[in-house]
Backbone as a chain_set.jsonl record, in Angstrom:
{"seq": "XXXXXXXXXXXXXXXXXXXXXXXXXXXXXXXXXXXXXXXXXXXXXXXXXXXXXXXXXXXXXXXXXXXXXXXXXXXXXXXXXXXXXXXXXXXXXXXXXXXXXXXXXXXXXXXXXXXXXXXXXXXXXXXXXXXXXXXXXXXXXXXXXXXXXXXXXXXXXXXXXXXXXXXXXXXXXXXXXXXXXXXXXXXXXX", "coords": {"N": [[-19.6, -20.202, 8.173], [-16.767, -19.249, 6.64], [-14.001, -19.254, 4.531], [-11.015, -18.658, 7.055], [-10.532, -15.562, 7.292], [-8.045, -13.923, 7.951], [-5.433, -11.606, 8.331], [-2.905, -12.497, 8.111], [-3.524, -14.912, 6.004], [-4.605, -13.963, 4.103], [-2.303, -12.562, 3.315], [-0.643, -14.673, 2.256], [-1.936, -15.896, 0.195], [-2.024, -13.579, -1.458], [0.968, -13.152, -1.794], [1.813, -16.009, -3.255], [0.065, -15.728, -5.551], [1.365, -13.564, -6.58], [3.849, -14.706, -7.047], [3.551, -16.502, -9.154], [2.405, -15.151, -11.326], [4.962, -14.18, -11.524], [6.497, -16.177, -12.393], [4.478, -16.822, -14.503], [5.038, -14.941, -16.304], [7.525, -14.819, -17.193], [7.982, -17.354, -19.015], [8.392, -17.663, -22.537], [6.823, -19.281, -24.361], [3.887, -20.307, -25.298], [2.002, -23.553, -24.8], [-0.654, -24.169, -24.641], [-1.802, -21.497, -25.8], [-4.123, -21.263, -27.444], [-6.474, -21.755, -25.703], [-8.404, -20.716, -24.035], [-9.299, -21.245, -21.119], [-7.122, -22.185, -20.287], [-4.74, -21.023, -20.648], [-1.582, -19.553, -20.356], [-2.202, -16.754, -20.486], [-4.459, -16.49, -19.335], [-4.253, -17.376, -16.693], [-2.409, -16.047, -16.082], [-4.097, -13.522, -15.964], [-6.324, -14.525, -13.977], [-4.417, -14.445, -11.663], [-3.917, -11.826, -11.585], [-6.534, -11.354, -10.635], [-6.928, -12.255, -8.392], [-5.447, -10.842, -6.863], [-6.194, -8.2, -7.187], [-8.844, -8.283, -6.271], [-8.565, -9.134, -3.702], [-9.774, -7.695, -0.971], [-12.439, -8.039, -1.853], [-13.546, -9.907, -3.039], [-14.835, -13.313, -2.131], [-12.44, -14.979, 0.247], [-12.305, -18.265, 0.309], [-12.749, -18.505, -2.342], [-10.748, -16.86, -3.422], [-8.603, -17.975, -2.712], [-9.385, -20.927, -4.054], [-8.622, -20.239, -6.483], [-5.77, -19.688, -6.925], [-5.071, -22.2, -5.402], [-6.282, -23.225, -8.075], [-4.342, -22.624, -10.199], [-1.859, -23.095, -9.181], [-2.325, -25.982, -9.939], [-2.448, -26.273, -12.58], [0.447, -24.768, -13.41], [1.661, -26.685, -11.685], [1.174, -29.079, -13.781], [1.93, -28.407, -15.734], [4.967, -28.385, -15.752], [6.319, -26.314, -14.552], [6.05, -25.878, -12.014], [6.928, -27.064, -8.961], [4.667, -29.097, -6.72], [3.437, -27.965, -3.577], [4.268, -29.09, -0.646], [1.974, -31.899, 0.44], [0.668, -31.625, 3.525], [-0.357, -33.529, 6.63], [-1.57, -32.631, 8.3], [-4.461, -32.836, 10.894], [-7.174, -32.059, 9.981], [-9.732, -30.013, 10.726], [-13.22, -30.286, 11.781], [-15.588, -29.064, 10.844], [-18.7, -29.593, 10.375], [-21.429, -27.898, 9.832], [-21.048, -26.23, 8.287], [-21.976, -24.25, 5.617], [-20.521, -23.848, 2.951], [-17.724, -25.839, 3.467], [-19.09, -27.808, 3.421], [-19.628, -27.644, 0.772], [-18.05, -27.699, -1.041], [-16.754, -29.901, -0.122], [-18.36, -31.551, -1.336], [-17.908, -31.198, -4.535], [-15.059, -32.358, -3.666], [-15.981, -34.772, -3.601], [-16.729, -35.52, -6.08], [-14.539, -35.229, -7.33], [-12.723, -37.711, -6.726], [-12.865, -39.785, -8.084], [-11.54, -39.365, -10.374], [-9.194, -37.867, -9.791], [-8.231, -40.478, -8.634], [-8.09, -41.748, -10.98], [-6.329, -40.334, -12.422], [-3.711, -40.221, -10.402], [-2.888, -43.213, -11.7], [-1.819, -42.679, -14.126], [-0.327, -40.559, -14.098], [2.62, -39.357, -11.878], [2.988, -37.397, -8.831], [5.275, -35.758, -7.392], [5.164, -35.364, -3.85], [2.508, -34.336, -3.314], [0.155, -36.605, -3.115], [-2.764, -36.794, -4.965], [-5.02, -37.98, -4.829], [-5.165, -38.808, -2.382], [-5.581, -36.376, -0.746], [-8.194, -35.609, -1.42], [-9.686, -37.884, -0.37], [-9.106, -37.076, 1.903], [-10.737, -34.571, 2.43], [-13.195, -35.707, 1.866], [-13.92, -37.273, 3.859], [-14.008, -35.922, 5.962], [-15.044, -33.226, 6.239], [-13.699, -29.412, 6.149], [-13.549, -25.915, 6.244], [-11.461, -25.061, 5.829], [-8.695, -22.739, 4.764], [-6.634, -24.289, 4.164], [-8.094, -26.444, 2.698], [-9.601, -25.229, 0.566], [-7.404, -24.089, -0.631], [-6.246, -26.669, -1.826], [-8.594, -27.928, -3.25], [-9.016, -26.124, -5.42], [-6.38, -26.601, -6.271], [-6.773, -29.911, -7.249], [-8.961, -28.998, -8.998], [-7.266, -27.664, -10.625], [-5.275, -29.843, -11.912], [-7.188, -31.856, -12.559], [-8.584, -30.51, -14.712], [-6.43, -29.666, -16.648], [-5.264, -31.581, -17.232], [-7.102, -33.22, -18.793], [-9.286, -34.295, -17.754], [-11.786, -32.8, -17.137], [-13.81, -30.036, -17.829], [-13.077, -26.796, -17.727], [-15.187, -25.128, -17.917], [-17.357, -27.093, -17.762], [-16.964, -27.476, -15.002], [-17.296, -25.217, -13.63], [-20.389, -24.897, -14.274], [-20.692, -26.886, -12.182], [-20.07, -26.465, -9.739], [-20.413, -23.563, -8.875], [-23.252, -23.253, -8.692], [-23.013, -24.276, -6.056], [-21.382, -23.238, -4.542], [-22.612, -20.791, -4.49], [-25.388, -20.803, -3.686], [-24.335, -21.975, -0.79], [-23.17, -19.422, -0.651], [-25.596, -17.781, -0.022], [-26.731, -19.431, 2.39], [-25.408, -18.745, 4.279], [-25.469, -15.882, 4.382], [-23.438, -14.552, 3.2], [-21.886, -11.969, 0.567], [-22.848, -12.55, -3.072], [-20.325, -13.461, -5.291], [-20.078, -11.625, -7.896], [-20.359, -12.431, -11.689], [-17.214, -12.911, -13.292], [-15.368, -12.178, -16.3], [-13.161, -12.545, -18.642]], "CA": [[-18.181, -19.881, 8.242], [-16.403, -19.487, 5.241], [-12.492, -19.525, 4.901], [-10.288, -17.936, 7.61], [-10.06, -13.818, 6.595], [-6.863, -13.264, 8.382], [-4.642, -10.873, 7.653], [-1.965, -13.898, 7.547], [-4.043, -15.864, 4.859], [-4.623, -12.667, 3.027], [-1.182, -12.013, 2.763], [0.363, -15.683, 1.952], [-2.388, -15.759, -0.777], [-0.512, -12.409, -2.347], [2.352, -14.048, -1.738], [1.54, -16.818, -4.01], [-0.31, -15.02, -6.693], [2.708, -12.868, -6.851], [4.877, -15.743, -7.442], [2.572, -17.351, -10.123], [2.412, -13.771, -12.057], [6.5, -13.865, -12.182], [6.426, -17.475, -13.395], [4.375, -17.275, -16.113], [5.384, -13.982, -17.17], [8.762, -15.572, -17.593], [7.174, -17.807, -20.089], [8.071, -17.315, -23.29], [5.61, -19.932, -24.94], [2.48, -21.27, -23.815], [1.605, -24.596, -26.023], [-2.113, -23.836, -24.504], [-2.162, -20.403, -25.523], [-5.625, -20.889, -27.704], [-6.961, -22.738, -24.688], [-9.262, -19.88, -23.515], [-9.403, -21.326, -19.76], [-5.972, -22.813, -19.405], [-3.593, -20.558, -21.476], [-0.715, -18.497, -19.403], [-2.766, -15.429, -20.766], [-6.112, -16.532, -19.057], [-3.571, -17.598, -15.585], [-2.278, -14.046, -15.346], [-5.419, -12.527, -15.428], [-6.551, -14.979, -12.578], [-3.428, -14.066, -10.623], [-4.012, -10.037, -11.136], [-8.007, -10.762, -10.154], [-7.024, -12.104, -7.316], [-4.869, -9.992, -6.13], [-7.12, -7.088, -7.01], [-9.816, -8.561, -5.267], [-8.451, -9.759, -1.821], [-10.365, -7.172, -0.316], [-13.788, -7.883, -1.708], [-14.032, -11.001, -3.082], [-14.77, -14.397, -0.722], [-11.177, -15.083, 0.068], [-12.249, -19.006, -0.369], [-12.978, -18.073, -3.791], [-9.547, -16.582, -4.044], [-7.872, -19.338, -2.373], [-9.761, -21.797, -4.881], [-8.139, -19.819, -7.801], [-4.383, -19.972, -6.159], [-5.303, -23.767, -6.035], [-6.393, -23.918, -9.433], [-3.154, -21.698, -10.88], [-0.388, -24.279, -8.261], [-2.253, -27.258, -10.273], [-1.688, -25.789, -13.469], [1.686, -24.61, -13.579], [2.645, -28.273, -11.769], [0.759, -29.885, -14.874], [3.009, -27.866, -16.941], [6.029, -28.78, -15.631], [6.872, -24.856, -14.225], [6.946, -25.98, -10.651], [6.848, -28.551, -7.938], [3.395, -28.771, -5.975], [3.558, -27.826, -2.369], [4.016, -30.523, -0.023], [0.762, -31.571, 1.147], [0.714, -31.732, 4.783], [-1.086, -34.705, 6.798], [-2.308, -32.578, 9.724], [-5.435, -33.549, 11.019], [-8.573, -31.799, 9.196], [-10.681, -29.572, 11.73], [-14.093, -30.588, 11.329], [-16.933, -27.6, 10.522], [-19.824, -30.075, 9.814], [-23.019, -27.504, 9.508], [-20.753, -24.753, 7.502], [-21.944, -24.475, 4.049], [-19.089, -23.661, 2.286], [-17.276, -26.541, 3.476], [-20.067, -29.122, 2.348], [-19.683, -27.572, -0.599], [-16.418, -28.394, -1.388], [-16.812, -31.802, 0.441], [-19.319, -32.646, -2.514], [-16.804, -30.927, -5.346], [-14.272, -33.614, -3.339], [-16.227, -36.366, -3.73], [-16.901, -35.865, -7.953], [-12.813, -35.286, -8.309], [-11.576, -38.504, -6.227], [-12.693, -40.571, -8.927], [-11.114, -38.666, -11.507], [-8.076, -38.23, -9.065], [-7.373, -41.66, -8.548], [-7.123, -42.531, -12.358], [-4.926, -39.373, -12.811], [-2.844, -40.777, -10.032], [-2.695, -43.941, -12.625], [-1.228, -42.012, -14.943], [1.375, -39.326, -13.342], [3.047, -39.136, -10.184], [3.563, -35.877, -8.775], [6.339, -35.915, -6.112], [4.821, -34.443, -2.89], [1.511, -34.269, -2.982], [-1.125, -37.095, -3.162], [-3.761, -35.837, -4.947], [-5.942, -38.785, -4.417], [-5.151, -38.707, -0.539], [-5.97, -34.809, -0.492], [-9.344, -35.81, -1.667], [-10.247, -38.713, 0.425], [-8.796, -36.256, 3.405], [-12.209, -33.685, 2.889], [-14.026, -35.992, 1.872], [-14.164, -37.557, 4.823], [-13.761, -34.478, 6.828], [-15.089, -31.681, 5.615], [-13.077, -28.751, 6.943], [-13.868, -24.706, 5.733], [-9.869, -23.726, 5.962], [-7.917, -22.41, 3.976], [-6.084, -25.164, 3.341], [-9.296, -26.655, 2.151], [-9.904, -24.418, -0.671], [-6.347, -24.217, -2.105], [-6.128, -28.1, -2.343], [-9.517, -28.209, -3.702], [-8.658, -25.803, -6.971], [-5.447, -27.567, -6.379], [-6.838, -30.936, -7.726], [-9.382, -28.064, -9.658], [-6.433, -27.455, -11.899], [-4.861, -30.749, -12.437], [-7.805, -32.753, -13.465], [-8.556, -30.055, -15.974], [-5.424, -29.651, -17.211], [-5.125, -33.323, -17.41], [-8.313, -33.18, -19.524], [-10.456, -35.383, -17.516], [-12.786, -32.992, -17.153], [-13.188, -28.861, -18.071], [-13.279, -25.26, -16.742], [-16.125, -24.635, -18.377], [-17.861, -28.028, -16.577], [-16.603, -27.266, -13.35], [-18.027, -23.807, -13.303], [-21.185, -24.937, -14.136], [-21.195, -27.644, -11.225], [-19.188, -25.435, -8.562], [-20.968, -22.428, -8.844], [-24.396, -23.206, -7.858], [-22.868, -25.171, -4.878], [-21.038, -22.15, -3.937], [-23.361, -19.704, -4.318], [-26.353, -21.6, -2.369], [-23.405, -22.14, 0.416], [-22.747, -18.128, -0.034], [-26.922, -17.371, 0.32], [-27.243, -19.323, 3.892], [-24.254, -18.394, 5.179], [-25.386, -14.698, 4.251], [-22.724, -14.118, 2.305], [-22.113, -11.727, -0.858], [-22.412, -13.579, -4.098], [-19.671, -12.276, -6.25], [-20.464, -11.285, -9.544], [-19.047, -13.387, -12.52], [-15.674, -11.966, -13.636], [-14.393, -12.871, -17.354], [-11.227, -11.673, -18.79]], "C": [[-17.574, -20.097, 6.86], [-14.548, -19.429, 5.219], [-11.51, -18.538, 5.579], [-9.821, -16.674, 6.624], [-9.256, -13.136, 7.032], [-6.094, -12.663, 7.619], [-2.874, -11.921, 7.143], [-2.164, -14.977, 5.944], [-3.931, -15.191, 4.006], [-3.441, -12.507, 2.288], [-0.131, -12.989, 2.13], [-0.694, -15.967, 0.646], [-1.69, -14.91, -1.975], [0.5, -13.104, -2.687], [2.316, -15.383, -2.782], [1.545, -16.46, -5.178], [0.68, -14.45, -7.172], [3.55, -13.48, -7.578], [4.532, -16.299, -8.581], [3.028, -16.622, -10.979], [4.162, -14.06, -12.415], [6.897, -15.031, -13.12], [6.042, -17.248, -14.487], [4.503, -15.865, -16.911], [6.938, -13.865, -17.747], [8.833, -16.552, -18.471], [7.013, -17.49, -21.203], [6.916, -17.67, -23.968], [4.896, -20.653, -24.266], [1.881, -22.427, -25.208], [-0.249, -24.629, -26.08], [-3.099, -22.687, -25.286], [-3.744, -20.237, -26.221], [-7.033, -21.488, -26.843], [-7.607, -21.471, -23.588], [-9.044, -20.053, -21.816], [-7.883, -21.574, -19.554], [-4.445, -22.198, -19.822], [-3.004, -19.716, -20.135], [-1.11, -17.331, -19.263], [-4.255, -15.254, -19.759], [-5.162, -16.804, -17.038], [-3.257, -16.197, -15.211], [-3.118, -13.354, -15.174], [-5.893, -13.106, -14.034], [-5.888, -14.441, -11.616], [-3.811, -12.896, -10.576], [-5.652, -9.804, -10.61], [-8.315, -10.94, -8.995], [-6.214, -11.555, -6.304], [-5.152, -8.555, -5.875], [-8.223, -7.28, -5.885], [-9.919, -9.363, -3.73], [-9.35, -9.099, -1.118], [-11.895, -7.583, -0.276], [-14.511, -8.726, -2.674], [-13.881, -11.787, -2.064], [-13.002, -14.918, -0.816], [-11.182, -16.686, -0.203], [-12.329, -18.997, -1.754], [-11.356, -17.698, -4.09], [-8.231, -17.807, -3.7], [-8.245, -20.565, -3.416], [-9.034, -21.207, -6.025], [-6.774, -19.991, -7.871], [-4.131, -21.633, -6.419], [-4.933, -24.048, -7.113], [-4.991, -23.43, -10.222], [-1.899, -22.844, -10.284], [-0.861, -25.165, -9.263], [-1.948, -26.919, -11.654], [-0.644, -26.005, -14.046], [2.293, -26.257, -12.844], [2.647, -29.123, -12.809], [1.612, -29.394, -16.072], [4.336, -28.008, -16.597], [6.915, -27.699, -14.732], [7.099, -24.764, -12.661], [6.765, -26.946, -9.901], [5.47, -27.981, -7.116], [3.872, -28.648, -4.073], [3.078, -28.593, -1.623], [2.783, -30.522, 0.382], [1.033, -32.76, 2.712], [-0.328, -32.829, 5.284], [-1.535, -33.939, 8.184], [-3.826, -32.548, 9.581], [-6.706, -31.802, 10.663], [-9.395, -31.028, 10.306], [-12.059, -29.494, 10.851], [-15.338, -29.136, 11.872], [-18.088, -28.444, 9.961], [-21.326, -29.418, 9.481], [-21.967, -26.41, 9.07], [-21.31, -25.199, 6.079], [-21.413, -24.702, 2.805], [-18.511, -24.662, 2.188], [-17.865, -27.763, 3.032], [-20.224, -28.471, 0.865], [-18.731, -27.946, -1.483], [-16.046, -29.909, -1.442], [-17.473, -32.41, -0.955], [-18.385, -32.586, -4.07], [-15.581, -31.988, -5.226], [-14.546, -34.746, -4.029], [-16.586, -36.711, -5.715], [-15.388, -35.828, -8.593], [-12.153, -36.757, -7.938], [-11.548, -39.323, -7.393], [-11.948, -40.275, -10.072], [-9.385, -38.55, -10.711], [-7.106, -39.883, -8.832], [-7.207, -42.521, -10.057], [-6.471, -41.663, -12.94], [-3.353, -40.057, -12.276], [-2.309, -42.15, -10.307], [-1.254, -43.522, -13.797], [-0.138, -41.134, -15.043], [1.496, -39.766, -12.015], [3.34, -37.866, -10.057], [3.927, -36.323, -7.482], [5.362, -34.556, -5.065], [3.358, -34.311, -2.553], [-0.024, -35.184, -3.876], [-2.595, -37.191, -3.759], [-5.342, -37.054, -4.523], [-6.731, -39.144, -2.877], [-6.032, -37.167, 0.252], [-7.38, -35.262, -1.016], [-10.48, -36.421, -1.083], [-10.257, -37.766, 1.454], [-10.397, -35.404, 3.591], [-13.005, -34.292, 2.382], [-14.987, -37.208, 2.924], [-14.36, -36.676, 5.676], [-13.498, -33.12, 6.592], [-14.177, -30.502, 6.819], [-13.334, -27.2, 5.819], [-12.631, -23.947, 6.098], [-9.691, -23.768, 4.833], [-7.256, -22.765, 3.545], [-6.567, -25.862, 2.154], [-9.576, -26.487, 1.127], [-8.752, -24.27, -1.492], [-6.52, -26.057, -2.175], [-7.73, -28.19, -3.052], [-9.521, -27.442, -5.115], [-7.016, -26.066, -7.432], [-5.435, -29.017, -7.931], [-8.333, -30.532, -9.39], [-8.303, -27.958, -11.325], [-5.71, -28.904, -12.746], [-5.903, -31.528, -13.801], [-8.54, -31.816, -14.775], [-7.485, -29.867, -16.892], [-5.033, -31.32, -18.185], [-6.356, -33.57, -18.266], [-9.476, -34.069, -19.408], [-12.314, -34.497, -17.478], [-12.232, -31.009, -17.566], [-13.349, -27.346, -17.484], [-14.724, -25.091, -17.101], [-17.524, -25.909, -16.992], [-17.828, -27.937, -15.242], [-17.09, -26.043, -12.612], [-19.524, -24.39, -13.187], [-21.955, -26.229, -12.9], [-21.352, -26.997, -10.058], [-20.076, -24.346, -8.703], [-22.21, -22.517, -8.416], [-24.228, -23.694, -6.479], [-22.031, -24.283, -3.966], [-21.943, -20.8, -3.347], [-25.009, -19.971, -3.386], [-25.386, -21.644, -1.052], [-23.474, -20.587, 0.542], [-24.395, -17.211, 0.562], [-27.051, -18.183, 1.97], [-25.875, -18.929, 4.304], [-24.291, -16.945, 4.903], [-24.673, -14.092, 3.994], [-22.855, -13.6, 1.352], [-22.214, -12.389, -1.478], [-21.564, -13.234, -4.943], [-20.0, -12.195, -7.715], [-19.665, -12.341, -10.699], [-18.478, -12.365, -13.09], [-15.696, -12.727, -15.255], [-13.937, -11.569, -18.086], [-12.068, -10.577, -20.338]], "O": [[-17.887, -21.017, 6.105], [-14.024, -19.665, 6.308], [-11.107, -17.605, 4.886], [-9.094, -16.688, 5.631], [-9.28, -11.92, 6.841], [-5.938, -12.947, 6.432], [-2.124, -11.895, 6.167], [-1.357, -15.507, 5.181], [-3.251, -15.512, 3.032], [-3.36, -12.355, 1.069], [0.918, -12.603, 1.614], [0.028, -16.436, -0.233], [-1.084, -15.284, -2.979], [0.799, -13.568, -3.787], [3.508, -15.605, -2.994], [2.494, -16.618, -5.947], [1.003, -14.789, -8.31], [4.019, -13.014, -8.616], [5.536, -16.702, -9.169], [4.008, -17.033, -11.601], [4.513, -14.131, -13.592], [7.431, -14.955, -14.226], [6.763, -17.332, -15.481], [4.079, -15.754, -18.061], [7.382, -13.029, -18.534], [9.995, -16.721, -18.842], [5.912, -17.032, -21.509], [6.046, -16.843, -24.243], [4.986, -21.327, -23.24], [1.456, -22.068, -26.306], [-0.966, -24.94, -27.032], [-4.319, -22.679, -25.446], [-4.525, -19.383, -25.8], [-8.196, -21.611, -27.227], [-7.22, -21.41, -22.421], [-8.643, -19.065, -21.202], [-7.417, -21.087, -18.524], [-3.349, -22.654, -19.493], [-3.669, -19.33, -19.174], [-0.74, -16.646, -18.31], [-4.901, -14.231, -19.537], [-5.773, -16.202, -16.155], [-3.704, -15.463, -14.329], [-3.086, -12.502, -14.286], [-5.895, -12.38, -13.04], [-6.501, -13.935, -10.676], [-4.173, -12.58, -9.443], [-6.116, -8.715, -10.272], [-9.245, -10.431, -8.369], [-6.302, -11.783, -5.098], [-4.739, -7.837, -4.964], [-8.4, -6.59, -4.881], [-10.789, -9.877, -3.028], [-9.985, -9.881, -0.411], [-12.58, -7.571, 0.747], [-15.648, -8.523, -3.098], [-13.135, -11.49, -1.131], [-12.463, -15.176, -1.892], [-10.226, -16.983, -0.919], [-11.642, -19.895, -2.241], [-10.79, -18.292, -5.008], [-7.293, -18.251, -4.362], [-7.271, -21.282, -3.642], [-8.782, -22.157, -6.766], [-6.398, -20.487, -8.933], [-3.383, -22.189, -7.223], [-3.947, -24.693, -7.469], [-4.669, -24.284, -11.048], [-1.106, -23.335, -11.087], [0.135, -25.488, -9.91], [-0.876, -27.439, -11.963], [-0.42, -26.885, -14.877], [3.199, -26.889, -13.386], [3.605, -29.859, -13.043], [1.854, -29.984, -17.126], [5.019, -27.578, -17.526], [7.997, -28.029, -14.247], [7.886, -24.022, -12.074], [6.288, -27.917, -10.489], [5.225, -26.793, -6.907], [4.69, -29.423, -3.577], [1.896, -28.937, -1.607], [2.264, -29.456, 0.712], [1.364, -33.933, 2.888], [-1.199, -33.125, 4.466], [-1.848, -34.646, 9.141], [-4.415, -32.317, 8.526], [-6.732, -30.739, 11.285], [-9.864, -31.925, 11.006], [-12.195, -28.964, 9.748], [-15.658, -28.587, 12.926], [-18.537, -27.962, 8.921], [-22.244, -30.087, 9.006], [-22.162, -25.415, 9.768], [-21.106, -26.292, 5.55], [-21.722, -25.472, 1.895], [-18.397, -25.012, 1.014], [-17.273, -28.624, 2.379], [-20.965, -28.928, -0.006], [-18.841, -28.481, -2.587], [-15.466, -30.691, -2.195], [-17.163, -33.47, -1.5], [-18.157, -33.617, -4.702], [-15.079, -32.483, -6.235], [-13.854, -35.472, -4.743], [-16.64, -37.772, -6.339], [-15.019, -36.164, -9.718], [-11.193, -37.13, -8.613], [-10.452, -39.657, -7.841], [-11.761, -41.243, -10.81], [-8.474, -39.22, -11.199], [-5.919, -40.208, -8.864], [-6.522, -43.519, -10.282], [-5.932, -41.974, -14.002], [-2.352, -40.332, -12.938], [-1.436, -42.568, -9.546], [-0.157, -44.021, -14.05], [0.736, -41.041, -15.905], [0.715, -40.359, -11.271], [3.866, -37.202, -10.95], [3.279, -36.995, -6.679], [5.034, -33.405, -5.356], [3.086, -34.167, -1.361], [-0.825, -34.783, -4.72], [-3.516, -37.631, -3.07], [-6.418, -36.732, -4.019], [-7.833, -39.464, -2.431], [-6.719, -37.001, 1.26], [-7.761, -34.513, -0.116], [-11.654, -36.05, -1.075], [-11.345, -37.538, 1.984], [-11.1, -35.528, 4.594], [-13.996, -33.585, 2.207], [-16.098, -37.729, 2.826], [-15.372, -36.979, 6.308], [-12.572, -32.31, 6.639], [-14.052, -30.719, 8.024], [-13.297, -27.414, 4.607], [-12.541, -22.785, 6.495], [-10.204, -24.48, 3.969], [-6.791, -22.209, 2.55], [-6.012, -25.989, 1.063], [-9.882, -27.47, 0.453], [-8.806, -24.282, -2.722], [-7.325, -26.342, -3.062], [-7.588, -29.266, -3.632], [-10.024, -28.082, -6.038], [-6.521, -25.834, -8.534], [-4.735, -29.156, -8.934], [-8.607, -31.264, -10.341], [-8.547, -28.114, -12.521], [-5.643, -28.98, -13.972], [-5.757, -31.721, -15.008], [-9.005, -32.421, -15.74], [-7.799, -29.941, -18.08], [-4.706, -31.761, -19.287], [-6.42, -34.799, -18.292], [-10.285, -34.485, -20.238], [-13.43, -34.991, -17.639], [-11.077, -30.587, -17.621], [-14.058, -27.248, -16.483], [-15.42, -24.859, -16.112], [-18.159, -25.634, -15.974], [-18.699, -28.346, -14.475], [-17.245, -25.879, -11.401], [-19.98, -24.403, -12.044], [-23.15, -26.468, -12.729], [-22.397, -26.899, -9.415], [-21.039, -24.979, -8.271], [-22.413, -21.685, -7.532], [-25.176, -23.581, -5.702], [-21.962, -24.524, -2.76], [-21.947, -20.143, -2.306], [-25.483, -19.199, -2.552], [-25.996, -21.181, -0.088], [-23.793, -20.182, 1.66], [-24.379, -16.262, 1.345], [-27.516, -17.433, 2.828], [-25.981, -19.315, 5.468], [-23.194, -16.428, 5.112], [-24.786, -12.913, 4.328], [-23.737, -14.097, 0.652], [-21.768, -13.444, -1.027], [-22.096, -12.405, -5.681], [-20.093, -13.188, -8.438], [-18.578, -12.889, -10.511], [-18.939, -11.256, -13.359], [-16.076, -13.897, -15.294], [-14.161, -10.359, -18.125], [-11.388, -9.755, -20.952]]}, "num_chains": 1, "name": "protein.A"}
C-alpha cells in the first residue's frame, strides 16, 4: 500500500503546490539562491514537478516534496507550518512504503530533537511528529507530508543535506516501490 490516490489527496496536494509556487514567486530575493537544493529557484521547479506529475508519479513521492517545500518556506520565515494534528496514526505494519519512512523517522528524531533546542516553531512539534511514526508506522498521506516536512527543516537547518538524504531515502524507497510492485520513478533534476 502506498499513500492514499484519492482524488481528494490529489487535489489538496495541487492545492498546496499552487500556494507554494505564488509564495515564492512573490519573492523578490532568495539569500539561498546559489544553494542548488534549497534556493526559491530549485523550490519552484519542485512545485511545477509536482504538479506536472500528479498523474504519474507515486503520489507519496509527491506528498514527500509538498512536505519538504512547507519545511522550507517555514525555515525561511515565508509561512507558518500547518498545525500538526494529534489524531491517532492508523497502523499498516507489513506495507513497505510505510517502513520506509518509519526508518527515515527514526534517523531525523535525533536531529529533530536538537533542532527543537534551537527554534521553536509555533504549531507543529517536529520532534513529536517523529516519535508519532516512529512508533506507528502509518502509509497516509499525512505520513509523507510530515516526513519531507521535518525533510525540509533539518536540511534547511543544516543538520544534515539534500544531497545526503537522497542518497539514504532513495534506496529505501525504491526497494519499498519493487515489493510493493510499484513503478520506480525515474530521477528528475532541474
Amino acid at each position: 500500500m502506498t499513500c492514499e490516490n484519492g482524488p481528494s489527496h490529489k487535489a489538496l496536494v495541487i492545492i498546496n503546490l499552487k500556494s507554494y509556487a505564488s509564495i515564492i514567486a512573490g519573492e523578490d530575493e532568495d539569500p539561498l539562491h546559489a544553494d542548488e537544493r534549497l534556493s526559491l529557484a530549485n523550490l519552484s521547479w519542485i512545485c511545477n514537478a509536482g504538479m506536472s506529475g500528479i498523474e504519474s508519479l507515486p503520489l507519496d513521492k509527491i506528498c514527500r516534496w509538498t512536505g519538504f517545500i512547507e519545511g522550507c518556506l517555514v525555515a525561511r520565515g515565508l509561512i507558518t507550518p500547518a498545525h500538526d494534528n494529534d489524531d491517532e496514526v492508523p497502523d499498516h505494519p507489513n506495507d513497505p512504503v510505510s517502513n520506509a519512512a518509519q526508518k527515515l523517522f527514526s534517523r531525523y528524531l535525533p536531529m529533530a530533537k536538537a533542532l527543537q533546542e534551537i527554534i521553536h516553531i509555533d504549531g507543529r512539534d517536529i520532534t513529536k511528529v517523529c516519535e508519532r511514526y516512529v512508533n506507528k508506522p502509518g502509509a497516509t498521506f499525512d505520513m509523507n507530508l510530515a516526513l519531507g516536512y521535518v525533510q525540509g527543516l533539518v536540511c534547511m537547518y543544516g543538520l544534515t543535506t539534500v544531497d545526503t538524504e537522497r542518497d539514504v531515502s532513495r534506496p529505501l524507497f525504491h526497494e519499498a516501490y519493487r515489493l510493493t510492485e510499484s513503478v520506480i520513478p525515474e530521477r528528475m533534476e532541474r
